[in-house]
PASEBA-1860 file (N, C-alpha, C; in nm, 3 decimals):
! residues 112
1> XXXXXXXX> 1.914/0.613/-2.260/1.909/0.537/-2.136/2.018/0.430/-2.138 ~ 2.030/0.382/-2.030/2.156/0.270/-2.034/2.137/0.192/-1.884 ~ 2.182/0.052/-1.908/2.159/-0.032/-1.767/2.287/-0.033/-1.710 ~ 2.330/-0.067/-1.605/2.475/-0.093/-1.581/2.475/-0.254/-1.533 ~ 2.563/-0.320/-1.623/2.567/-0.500/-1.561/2.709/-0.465/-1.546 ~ 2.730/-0.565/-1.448/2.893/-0.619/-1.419/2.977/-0.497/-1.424 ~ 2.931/-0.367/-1.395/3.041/-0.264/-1.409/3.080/-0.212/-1.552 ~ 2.928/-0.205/-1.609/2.970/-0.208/-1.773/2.808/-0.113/-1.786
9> XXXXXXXX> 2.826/0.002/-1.892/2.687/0.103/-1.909/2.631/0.028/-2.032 ~ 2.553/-0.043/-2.040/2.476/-0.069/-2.189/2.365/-0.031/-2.209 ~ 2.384/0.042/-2.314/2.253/0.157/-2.417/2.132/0.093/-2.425 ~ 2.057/0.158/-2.440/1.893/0.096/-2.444/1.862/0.228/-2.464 ~ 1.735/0.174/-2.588/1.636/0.264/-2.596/1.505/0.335/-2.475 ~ 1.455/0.443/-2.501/1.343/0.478/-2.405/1.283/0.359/-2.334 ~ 1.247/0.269/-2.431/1.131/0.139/-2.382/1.236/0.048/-2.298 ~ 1.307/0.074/-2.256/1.479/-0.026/-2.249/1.512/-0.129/-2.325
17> XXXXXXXX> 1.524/-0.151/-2.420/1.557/-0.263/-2.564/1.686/-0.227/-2.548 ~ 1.764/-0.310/-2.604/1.921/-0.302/-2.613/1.898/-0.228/-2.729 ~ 2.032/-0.160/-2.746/2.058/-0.076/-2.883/2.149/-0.116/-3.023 ~ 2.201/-0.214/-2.889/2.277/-0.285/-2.980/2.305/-0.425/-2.963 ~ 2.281/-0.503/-3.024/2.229/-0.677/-3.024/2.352/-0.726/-2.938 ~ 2.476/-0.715/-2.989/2.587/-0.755/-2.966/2.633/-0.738/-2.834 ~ 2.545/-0.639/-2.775/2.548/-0.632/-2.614/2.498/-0.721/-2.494 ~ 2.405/-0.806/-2.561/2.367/-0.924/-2.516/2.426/-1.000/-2.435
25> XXXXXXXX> 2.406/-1.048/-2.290/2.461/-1.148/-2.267/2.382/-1.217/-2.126 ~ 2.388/-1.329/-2.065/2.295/-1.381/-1.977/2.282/-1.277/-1.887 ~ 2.362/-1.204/-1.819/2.391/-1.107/-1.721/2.334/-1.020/-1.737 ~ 2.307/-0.918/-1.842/2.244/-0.857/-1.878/2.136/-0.896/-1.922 ~ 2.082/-0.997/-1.959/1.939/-1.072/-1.951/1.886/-1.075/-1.784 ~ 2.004/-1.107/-1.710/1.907/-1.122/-1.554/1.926/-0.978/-1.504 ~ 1.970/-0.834/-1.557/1.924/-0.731/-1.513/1.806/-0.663/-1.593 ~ 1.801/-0.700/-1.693/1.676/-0.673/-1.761/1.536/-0.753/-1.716
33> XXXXXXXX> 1.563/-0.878/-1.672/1.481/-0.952/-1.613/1.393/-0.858/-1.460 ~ 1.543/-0.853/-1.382/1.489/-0.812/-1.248/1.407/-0.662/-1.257 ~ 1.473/-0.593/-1.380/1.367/-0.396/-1.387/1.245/-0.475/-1.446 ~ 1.223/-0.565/-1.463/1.085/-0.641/-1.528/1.040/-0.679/-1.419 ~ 1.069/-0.725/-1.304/1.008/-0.792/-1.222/1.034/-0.932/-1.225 ~ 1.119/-1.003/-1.292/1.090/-1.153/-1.289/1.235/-1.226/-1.287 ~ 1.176/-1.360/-1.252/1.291/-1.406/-1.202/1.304/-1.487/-1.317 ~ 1.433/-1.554/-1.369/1.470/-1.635/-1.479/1.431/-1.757/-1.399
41> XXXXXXXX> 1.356/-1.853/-1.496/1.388/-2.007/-1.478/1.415/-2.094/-1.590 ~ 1.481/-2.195/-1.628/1.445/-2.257/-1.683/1.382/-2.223/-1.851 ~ 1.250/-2.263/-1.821/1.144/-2.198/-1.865/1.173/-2.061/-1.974 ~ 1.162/-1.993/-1.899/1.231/-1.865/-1.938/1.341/-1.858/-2.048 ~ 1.462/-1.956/-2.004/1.571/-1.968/-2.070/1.547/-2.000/-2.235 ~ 1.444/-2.106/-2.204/1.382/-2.188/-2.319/1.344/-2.116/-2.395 ~ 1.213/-2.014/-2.354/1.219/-1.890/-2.458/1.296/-1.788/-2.515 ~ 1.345/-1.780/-2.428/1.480/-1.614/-2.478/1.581/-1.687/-2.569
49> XXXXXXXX> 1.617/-1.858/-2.581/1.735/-1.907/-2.651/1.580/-1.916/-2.781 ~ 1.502/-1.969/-2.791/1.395/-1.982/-2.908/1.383/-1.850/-2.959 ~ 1.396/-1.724/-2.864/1.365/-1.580/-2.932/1.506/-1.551/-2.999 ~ 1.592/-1.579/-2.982/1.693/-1.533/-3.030/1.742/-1.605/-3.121 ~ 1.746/-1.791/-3.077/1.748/-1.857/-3.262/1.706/-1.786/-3.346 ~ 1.545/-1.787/-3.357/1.484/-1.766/-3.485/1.526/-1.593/-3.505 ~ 1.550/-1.472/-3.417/1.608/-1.348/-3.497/1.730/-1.368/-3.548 ~ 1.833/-1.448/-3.511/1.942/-1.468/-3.538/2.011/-1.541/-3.618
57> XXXXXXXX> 1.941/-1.693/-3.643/1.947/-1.749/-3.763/1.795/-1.801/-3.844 ~ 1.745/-1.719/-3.824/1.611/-1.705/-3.959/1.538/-1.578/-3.982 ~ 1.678/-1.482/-4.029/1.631/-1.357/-4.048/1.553/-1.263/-3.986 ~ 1.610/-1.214/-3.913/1.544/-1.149/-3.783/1.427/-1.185/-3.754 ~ 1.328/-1.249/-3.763/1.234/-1.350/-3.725/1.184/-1.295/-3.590 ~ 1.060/-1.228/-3.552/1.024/-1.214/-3.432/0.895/-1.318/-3.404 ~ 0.863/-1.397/-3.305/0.767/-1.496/-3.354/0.643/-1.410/-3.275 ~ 0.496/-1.470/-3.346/0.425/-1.423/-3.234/0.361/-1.493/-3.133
65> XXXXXXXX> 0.271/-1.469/-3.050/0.254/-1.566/-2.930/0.222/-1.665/-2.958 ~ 0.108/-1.718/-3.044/0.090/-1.867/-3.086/0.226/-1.935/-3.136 ~ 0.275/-1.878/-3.220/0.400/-1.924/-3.244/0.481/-1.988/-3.102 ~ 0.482/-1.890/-3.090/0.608/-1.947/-2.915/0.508/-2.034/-2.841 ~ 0.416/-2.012/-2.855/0.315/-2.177/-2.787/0.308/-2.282/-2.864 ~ 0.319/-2.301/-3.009/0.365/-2.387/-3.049/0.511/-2.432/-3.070 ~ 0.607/-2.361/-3.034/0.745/-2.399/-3.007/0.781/-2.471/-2.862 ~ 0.719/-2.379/-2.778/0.740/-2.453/-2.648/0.692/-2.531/-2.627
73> XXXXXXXX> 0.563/-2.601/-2.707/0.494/-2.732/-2.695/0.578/-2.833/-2.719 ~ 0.658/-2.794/-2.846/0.749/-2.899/-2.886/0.837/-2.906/-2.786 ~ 0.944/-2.834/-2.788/1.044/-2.859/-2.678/1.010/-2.887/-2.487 ~ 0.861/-2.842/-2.455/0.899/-2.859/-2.322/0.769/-3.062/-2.346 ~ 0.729/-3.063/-2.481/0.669/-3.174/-2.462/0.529/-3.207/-2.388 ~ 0.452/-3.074/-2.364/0.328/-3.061/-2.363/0.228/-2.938/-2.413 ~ 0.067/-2.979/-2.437/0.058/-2.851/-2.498/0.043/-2.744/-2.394 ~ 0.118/-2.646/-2.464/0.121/-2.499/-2.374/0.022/-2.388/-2.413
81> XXXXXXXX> -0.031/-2.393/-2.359/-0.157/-2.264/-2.337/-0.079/-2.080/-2.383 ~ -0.168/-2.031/-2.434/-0.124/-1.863/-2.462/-0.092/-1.844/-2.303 ~ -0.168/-1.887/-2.151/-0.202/-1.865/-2.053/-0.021/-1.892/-1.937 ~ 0.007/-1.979/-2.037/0.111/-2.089/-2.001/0.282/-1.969/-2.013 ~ 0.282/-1.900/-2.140/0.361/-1.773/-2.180/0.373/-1.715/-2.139 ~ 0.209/-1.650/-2.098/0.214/-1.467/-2.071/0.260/-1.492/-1.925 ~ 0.251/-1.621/-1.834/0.288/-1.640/-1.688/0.436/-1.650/-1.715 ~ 0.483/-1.666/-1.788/0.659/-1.640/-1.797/0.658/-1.471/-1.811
89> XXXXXXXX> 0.616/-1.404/-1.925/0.630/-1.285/-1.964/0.502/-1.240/-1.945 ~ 0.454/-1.138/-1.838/0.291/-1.146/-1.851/0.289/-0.981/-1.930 ~ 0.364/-0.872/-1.958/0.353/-0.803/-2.054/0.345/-0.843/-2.215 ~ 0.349/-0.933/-2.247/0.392/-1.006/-2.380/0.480/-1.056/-2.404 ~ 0.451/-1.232/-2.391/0.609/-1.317/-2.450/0.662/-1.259/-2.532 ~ 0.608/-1.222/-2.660/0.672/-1.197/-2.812/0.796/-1.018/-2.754 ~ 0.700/-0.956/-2.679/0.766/-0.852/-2.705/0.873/-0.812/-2.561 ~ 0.789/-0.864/-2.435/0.862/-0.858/-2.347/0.975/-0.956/-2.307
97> XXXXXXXX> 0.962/-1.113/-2.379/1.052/-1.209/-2.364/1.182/-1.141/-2.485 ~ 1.148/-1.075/-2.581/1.243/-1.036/-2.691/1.307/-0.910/-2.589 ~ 1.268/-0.840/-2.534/1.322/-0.715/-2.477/1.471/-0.828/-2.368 ~ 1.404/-0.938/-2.280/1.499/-0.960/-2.189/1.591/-1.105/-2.281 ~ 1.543/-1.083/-2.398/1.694/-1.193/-2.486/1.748/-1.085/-2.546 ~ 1.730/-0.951/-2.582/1.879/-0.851/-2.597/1.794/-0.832/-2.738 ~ 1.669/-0.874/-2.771/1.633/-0.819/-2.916/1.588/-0.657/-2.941 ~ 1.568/-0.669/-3.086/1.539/-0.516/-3.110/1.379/-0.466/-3.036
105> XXXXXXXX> 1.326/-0.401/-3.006/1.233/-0.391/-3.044/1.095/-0.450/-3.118 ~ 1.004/-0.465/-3.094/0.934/-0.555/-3.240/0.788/-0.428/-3.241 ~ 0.763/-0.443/-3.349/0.672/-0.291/-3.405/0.538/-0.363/-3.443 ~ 0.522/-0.534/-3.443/0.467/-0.600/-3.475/0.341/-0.509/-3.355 ~ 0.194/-0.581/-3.357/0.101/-0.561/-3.308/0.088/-0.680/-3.184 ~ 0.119/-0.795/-3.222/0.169/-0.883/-3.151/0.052/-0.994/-3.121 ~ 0.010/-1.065/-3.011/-0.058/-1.162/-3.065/-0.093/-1.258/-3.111 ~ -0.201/-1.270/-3.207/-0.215/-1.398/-3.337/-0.130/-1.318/-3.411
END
């Protein structure tokens, strides 16, 4: 399978995951966004740059949902609810917010 951004074919697996990391880029985050249904805010941004720190510099690192509720607590400066996530990504922050920051796949179960 493959998306087309900006006049450019990029590979994705069946599930549409990028195939290749390095293909990444905001543009292709907001067409992966829109076959998802959702619109980028903010918000959003906050997670996909937190999903991609921690795969990128702390060893491919996929976090799971409590995790990213305790990250975004810190950075947005209140506590954030599991409820608070899945309304950004309502298929799964961990796996659907990783699909629209350009990550692999995650095989994790997901969750706690």
């Amino acid at each position: 399978m493959a998306i087309d951004v900006d006049g450019v074919s990029i590979e994705t697996n069946d599930n549409g995951y990028l195939v290749n990391l390095d293909d990444w880029s905001e543009s292709v985050s907001h067409a992966i966004a829109a076959a998802e249904g959702i619109e980028l805010t903010e918000r959003h941004w906050d997670l996909i740059n937190y999903l991609r720190s921690e795969y990128i510099d702390n060893r491919e690192n996929q976090p799971n949902t409590r995790t990213i509720c305790k990250a975004m607590s810190d950075a947005w400066g209140e506590k954030v609810a599991q409820s608070d996530v899945y309304a950004l990504f309502p298929l799964d922050p961990s796996k659907q917010g990783g699909k629209v920051a350009g990550l692999p796949e995650s095989r994790r179960k997901g969750g706690y």
